[in-house]
Biotite code that builds the C-alpha atoms (Angstrom):
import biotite.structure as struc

atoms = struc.array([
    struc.Atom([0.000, 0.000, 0.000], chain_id="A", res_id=1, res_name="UNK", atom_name="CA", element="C"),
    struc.Atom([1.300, 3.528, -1.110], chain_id="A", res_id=2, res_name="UNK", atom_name="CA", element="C"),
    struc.Atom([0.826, 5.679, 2.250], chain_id="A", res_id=3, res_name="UNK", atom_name="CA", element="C"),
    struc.Atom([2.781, 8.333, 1.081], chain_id="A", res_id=4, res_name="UNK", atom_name="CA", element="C"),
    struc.Atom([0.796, 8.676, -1.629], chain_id="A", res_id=5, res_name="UNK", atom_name="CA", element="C"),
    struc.Atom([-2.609, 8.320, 0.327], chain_id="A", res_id=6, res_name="UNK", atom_name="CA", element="C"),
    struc.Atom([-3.128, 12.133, 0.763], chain_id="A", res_id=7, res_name="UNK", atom_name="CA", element="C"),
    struc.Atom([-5.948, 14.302, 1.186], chain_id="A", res_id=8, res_name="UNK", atom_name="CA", element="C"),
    struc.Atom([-6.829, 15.892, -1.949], chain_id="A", res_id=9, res_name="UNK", atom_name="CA", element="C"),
    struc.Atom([-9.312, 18.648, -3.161], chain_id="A", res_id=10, res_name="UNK", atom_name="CA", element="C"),
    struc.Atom([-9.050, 18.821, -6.993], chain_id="A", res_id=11, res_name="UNK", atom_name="CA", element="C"),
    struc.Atom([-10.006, 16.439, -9.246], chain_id="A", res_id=12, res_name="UNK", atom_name="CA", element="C"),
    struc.Atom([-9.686, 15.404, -12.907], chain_id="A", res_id=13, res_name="UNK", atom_name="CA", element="C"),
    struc.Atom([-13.575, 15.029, -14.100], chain_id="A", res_id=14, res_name="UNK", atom_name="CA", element="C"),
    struc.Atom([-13.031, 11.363, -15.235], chain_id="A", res_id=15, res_name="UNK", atom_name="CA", element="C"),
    struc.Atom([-15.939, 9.240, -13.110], chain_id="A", res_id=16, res_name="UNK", atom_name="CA", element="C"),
    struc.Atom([-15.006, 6.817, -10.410], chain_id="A", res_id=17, res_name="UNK", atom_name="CA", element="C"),
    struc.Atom([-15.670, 3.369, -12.239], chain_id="A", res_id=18, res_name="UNK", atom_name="CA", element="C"),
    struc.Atom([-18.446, 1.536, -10.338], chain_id="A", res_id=19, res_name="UNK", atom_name="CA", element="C"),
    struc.Atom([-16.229, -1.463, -9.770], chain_id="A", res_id=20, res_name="UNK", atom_name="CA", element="C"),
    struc.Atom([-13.872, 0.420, -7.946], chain_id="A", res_id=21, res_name="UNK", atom_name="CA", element="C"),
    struc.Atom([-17.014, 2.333, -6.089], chain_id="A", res_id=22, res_name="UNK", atom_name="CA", element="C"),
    struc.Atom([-18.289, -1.801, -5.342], chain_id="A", res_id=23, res_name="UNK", atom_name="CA", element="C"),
    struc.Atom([-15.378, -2.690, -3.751], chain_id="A", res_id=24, res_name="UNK", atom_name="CA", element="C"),
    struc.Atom([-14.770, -0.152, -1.480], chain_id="A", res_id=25, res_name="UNK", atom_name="CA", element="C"),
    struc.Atom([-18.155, -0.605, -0.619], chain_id="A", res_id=26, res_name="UNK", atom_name="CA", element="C"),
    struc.Atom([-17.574, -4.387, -0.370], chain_id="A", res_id=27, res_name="UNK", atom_name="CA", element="C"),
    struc.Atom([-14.198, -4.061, 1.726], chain_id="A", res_id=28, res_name="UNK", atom_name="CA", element="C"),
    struc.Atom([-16.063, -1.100, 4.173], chain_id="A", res_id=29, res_name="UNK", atom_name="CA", element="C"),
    struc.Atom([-18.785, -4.017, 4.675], chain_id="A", res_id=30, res_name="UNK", atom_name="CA", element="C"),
    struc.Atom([-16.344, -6.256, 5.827], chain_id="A", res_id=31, res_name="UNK", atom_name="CA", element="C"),
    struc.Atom([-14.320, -4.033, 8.010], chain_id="A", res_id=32, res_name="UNK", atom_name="CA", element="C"),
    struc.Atom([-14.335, -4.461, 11.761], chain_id="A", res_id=33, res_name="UNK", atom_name="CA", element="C"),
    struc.Atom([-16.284, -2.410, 14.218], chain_id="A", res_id=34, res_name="UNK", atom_name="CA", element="C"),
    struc.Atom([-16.958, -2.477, 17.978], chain_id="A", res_id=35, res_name="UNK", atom_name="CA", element="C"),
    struc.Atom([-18.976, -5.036, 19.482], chain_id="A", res_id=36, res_name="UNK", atom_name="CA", element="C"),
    struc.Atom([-19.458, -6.294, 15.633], chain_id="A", res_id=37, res_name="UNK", atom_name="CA", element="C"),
    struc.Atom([-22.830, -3.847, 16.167], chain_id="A", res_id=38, res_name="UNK", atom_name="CA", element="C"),
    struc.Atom([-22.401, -2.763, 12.666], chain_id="A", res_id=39, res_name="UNK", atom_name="CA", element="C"),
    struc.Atom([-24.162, 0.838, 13.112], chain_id="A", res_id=40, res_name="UNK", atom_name="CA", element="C"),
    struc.Atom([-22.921, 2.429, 9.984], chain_id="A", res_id=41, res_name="UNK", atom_name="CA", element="C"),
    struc.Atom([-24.827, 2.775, 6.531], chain_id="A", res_id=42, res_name="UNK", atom_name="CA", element="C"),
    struc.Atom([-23.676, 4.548, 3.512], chain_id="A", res_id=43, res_name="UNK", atom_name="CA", element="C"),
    struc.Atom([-24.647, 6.413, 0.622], chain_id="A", res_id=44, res_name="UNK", atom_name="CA", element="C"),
    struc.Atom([-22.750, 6.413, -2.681], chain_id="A", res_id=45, res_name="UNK", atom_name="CA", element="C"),
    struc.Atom([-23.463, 9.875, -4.668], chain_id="A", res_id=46, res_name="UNK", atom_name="CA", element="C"),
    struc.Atom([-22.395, 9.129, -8.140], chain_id="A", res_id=47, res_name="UNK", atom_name="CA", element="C"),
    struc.Atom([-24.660, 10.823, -10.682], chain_id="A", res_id=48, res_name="UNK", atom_name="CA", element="C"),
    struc.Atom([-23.542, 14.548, -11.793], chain_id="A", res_id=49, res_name="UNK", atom_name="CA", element="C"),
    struc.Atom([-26.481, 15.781, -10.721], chain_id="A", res_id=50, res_name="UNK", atom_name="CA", element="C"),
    struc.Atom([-26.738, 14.868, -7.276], chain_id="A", res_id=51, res_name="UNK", atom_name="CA", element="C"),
    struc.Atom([-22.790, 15.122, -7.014], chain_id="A", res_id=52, res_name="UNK", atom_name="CA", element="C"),
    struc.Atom([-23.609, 18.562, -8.306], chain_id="A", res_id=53, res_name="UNK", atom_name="CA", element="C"),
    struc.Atom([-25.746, 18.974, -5.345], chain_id="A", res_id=54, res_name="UNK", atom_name="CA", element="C"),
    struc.Atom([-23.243, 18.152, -3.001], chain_id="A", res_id=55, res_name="UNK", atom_name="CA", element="C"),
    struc.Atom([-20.991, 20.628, -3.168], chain_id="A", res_id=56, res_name="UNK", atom_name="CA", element="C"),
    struc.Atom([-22.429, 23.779, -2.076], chain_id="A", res_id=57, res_name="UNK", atom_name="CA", element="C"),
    struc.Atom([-22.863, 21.513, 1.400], chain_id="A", res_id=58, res_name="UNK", atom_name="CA", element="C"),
    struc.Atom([-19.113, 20.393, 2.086], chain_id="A", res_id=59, res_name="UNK", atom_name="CA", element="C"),
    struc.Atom([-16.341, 23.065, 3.540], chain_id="A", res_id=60, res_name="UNK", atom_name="CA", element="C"),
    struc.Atom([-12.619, 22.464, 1.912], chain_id="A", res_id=61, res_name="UNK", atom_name="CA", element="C"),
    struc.Atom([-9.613, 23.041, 3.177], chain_id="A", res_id=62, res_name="UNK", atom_name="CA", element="C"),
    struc.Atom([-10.209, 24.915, 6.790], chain_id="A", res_id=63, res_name="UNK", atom_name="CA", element="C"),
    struc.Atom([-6.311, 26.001, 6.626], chain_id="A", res_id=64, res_name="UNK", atom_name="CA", element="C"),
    struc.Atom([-6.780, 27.833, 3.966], chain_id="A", res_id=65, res_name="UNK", atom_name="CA", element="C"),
    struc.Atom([-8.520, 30.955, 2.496], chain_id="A", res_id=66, res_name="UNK", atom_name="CA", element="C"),
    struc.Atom([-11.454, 29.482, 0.755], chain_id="A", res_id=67, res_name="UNK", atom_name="CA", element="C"),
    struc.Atom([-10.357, 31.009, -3.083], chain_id="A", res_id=68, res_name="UNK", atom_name="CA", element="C"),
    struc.Atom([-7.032, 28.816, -2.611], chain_id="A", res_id=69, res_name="UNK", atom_name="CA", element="C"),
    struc.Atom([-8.783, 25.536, -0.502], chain_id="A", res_id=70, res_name="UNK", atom_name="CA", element="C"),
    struc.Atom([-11.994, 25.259, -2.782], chain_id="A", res_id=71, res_name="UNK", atom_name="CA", element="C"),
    struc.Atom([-12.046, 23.488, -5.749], chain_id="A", res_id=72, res_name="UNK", atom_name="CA", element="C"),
    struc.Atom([-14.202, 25.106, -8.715], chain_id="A", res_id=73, res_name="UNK", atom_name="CA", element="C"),
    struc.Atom([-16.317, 23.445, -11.203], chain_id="A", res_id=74, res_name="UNK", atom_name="CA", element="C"),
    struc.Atom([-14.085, 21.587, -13.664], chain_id="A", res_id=75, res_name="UNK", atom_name="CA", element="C"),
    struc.Atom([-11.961, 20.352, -10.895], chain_id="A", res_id=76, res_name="UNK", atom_name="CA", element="C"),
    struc.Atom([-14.642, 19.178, -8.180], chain_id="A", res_id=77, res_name="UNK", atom_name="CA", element="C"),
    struc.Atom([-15.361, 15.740, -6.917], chain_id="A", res_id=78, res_name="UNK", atom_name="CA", element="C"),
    struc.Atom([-16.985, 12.835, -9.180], chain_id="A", res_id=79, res_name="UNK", atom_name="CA", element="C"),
    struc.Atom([-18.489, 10.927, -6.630], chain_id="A", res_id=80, res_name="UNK", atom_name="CA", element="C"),
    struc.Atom([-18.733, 11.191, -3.005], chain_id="A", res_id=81, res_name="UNK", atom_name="CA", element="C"),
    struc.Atom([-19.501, 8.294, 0.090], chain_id="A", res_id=82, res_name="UNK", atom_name="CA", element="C"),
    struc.Atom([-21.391, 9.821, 2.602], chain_id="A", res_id=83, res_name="UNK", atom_name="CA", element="C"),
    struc.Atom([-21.232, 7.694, 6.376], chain_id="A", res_id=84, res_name="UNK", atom_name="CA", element="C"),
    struc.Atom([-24.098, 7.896, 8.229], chain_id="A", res_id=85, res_name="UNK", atom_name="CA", element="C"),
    struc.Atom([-24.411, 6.304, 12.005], chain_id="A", res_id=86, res_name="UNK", atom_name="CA", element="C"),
    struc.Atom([-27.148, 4.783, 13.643], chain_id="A", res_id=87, res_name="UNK", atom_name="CA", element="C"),
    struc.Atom([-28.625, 6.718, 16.836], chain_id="A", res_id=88, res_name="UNK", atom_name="CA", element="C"),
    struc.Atom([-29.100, 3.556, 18.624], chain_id="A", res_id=89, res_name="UNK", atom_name="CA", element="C"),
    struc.Atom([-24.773, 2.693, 18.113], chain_id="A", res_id=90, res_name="UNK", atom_name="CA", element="C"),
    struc.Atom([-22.757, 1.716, 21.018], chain_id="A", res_id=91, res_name="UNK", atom_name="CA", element="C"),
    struc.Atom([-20.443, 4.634, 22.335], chain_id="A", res_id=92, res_name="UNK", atom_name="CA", element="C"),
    struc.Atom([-17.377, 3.558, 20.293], chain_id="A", res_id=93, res_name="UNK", atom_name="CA", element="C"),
    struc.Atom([-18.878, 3.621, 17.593], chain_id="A", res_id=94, res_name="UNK", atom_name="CA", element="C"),
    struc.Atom([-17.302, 7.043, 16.209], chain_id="A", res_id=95, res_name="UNK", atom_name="CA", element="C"),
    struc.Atom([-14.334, 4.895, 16.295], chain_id="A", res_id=96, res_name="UNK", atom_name="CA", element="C"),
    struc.Atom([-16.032, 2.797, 14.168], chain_id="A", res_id=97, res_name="UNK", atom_name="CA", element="C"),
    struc.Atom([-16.588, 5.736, 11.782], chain_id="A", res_id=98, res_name="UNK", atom_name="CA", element="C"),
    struc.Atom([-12.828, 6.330, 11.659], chain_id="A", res_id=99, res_name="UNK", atom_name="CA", element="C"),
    struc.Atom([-11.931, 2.724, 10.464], chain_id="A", res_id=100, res_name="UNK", atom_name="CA", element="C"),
    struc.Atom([-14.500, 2.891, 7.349], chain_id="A", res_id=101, res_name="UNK", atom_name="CA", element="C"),
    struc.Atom([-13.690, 6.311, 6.275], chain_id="A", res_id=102, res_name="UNK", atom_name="CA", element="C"),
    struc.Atom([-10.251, 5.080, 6.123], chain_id="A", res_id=103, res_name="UNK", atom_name="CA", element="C"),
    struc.Atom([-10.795, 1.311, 4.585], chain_id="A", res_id=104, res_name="UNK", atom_name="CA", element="C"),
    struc.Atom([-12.853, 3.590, 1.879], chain_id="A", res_id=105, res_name="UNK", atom_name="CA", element="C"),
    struc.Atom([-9.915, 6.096, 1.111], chain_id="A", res_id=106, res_name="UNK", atom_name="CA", element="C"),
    struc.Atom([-7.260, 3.280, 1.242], chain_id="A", res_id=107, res_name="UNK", atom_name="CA", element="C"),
    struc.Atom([-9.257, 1.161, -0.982], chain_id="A", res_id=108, res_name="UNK", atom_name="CA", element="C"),
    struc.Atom([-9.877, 3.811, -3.719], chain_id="A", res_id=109, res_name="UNK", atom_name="CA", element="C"),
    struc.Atom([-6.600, 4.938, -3.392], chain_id="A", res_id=110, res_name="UNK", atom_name="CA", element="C"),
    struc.Atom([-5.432, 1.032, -4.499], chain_id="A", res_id=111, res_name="UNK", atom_name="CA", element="C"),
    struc.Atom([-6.263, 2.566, -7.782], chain_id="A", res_id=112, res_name="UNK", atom_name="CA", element="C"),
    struc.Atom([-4.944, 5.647, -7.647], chain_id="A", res_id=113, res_name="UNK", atom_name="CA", element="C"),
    struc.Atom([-8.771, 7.885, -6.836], chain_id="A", res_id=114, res_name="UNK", atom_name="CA", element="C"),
    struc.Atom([-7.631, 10.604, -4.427], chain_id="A", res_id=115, res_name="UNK", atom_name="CA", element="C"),
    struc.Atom([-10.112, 11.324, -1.446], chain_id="A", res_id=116, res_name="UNK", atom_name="CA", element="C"),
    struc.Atom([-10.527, 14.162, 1.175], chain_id="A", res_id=117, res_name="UNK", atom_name="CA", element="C"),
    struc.Atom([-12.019, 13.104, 4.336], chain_id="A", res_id=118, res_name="UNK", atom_name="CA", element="C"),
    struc.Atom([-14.646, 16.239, 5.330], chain_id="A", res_id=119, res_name="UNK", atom_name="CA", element="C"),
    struc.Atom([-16.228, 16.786, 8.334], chain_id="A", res_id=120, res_name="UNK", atom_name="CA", element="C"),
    struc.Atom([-17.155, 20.277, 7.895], chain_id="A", res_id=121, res_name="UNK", atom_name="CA", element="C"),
    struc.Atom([-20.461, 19.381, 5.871], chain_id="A", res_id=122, res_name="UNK", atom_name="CA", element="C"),
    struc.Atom([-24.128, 20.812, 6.466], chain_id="A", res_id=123, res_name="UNK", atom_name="CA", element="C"),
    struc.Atom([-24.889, 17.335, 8.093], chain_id="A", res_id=124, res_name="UNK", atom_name="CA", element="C"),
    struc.Atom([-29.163, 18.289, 8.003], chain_id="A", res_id=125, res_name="UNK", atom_name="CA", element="C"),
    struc.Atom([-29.191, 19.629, 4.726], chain_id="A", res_id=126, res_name="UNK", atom_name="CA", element="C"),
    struc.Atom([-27.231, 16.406, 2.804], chain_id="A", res_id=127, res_name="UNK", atom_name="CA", element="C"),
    struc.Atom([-29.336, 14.347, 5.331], chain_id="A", res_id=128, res_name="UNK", atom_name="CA", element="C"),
    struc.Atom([-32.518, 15.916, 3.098], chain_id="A", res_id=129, res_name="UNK", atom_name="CA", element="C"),
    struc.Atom([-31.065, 15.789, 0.063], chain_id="A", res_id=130, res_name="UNK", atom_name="CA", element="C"),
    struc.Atom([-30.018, 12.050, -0.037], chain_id="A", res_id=131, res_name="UNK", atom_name="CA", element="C"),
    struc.Atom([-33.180, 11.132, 2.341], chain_id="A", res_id=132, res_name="UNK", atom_name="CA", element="C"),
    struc.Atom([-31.289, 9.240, 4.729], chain_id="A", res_id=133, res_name="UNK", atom_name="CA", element="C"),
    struc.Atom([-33.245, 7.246, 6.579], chain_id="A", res_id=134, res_name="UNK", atom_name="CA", element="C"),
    struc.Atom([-34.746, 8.362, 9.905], chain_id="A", res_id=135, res_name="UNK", atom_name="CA", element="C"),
    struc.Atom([-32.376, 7.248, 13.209], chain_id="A", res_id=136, res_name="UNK", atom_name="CA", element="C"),
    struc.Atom([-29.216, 7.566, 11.026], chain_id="A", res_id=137, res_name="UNK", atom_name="CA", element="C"),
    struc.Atom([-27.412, 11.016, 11.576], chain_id="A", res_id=138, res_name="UNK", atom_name="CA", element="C"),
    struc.Atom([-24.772, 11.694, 8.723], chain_id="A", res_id=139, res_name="UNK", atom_name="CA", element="C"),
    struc.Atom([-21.389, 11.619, 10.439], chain_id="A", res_id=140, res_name="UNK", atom_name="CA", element="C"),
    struc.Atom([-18.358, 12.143, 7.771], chain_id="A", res_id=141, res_name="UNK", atom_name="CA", element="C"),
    struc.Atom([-18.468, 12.843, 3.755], chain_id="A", res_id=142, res_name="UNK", atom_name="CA", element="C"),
    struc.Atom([-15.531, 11.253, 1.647], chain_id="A", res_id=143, res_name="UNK", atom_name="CA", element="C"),
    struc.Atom([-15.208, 13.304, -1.582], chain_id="A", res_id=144, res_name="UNK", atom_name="CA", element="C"),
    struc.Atom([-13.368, 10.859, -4.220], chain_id="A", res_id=145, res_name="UNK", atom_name="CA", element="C"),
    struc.Atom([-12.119, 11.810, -7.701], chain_id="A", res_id=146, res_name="UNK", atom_name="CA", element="C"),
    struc.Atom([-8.638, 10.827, -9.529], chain_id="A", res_id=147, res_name="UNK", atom_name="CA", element="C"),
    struc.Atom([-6.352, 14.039, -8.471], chain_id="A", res_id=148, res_name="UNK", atom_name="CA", element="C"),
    struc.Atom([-5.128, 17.040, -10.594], chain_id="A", res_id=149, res_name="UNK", atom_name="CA", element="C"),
    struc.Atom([-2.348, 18.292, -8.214], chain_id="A", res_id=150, res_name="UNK", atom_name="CA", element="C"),
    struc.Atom([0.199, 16.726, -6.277], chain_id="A", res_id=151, res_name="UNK", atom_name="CA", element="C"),
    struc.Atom([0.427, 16.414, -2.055], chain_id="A", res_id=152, res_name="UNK", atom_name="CA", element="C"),
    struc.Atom([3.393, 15.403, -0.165], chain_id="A", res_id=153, res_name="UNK", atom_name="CA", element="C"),
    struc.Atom([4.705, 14.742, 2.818], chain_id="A", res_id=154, res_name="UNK", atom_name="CA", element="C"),
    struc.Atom([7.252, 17.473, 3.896], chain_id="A", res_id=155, res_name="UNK", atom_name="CA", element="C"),
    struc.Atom([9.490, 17.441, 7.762], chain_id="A", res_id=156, res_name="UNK", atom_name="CA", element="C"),
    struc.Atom([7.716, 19.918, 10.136], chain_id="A", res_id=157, res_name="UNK", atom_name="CA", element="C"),
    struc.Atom([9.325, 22.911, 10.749], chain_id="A", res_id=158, res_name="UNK", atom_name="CA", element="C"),
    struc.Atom([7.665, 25.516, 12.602], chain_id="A", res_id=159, res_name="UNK", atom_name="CA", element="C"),
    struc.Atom([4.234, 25.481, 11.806], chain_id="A", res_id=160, res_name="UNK", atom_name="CA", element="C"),
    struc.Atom([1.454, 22.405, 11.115], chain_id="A", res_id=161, res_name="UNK", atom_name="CA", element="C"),
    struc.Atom([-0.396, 24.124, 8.657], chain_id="A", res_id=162, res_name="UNK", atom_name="CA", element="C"),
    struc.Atom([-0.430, 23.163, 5.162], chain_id="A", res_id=163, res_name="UNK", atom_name="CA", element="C"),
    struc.Atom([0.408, 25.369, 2.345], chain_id="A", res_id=164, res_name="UNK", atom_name="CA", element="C"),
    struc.Atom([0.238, 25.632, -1.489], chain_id="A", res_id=165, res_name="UNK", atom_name="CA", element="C"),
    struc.Atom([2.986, 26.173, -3.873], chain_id="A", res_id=166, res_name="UNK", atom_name="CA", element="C"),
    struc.Atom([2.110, 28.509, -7.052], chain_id="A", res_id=167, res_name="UNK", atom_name="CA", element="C"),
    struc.Atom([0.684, 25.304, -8.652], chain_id="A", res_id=168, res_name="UNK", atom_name="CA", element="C"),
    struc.Atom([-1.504, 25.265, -6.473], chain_id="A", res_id=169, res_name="UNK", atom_name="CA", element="C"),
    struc.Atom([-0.119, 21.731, -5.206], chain_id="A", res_id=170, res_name="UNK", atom_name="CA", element="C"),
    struc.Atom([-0.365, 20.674, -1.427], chain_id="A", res_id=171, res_name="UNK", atom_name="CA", element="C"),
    struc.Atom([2.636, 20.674, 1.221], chain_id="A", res_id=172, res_name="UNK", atom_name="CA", element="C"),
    struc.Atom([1.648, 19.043, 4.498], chain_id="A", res_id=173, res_name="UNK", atom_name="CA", element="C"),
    struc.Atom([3.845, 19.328, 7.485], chain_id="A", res_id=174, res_name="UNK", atom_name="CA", element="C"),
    struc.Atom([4.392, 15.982, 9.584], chain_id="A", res_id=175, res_name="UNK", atom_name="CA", element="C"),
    struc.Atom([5.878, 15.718, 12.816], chain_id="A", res_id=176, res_name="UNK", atom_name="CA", element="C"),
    struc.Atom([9.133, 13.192, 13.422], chain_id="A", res_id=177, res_name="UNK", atom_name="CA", element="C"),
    struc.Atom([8.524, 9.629, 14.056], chain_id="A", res_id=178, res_name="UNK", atom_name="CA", element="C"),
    struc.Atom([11.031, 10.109, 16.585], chain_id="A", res_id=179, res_name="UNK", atom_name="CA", element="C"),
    struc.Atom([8.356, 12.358, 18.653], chain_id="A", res_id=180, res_name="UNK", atom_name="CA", element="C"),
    struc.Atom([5.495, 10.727, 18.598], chain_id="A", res_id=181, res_name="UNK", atom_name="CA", element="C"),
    struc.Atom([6.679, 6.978, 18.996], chain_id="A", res_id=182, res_name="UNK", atom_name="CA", element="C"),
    struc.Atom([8.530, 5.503, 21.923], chain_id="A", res_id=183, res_name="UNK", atom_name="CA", element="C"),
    struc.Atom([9.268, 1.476, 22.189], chain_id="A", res_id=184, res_name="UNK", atom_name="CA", element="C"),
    struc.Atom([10.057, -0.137, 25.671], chain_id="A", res_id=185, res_name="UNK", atom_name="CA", element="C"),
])
């Protein structure tokens, strides 16, 4: 698995997520563990332009940045989206739970090489409308997917952890040192 190429990413090339890649990351999320095996997560593929389309206006990019550098316009927007949606009735870990799909999604579609951005700044009520998600489900995390248009790499932290753009518009993302955040005994 390519991990240093598993970035988040916010412009996309407007070639369509194939729908077998779409299957199995939806088959792979379906088999992917979860606390108590409760299985309290459903989730809603958005795939057609026009609901895609629809999507956008209720998704916030790139909270680092101001939103004319962070936002991606029309021609370089999303192609399909997963949105994760949790049962009210779900055992407390179950956010956890929320965290290991949204991740066995991006790793998945990144196996062939479609770019994701995991966003949690999303009008949660108003995509909950649009995509009629069933009652006693609250929408907890959107995954926008699409094959990438810019580059985003891994650079040493220096003095800040904010990300920043080059004049390509092309992410930098500042990482901390293994050597200070793991300790073996």
């Amino acid at each position: 698995m390519d991990y240093q190429g598993m970035r988040t990413y916010r412009r996309f090339h407007q070639e369509p997520v194939p729908e077998a890649v779409l299957g199995e990351m939806m088959e792979n999320v379906r088999i992917a563990s979860c606390a108590k095996n409760d299985q309290p997560l459903i989730y809603t593929v958005v795939r057609s332009a026009e609901m895609v389309k629809a999507m956008q206006p209720l998704v916030k990019w790139a909270a680092a940045l101001p939103k004319e550098l962070g936002t991606p316009v029309e021609g370089e927007q999303p192609t399909a989206f997963v949105v994760i949606a949790k049962s009210e009735r779900a055992v407390p870990l179950s956010d956890i739970d929320v965290g290991i799909a949204v991740n066995t999604l991006a790793a998945t579609a990144w196996e062939h090489k479609v770019g994701s951005c995991i966003m949690a700044s999303i009008n949660a009520p108003k995509i909950q409308e649009l995509l009629a998600i069933p009652e006693g489900y609250k929408v907890r995390l959107v995954l926008a997917l699409g094959y990438p248009s810019h580059k985003s790499t891994v650079v040493e932290l220096k003095d800040s952890l904010d990300y920043y753009l080059d004049e390509e518009r092309n992410y930098y993302v500042p990482k901390r040192a293994l050597e200070d955040i793991v300790t073996y005994k």
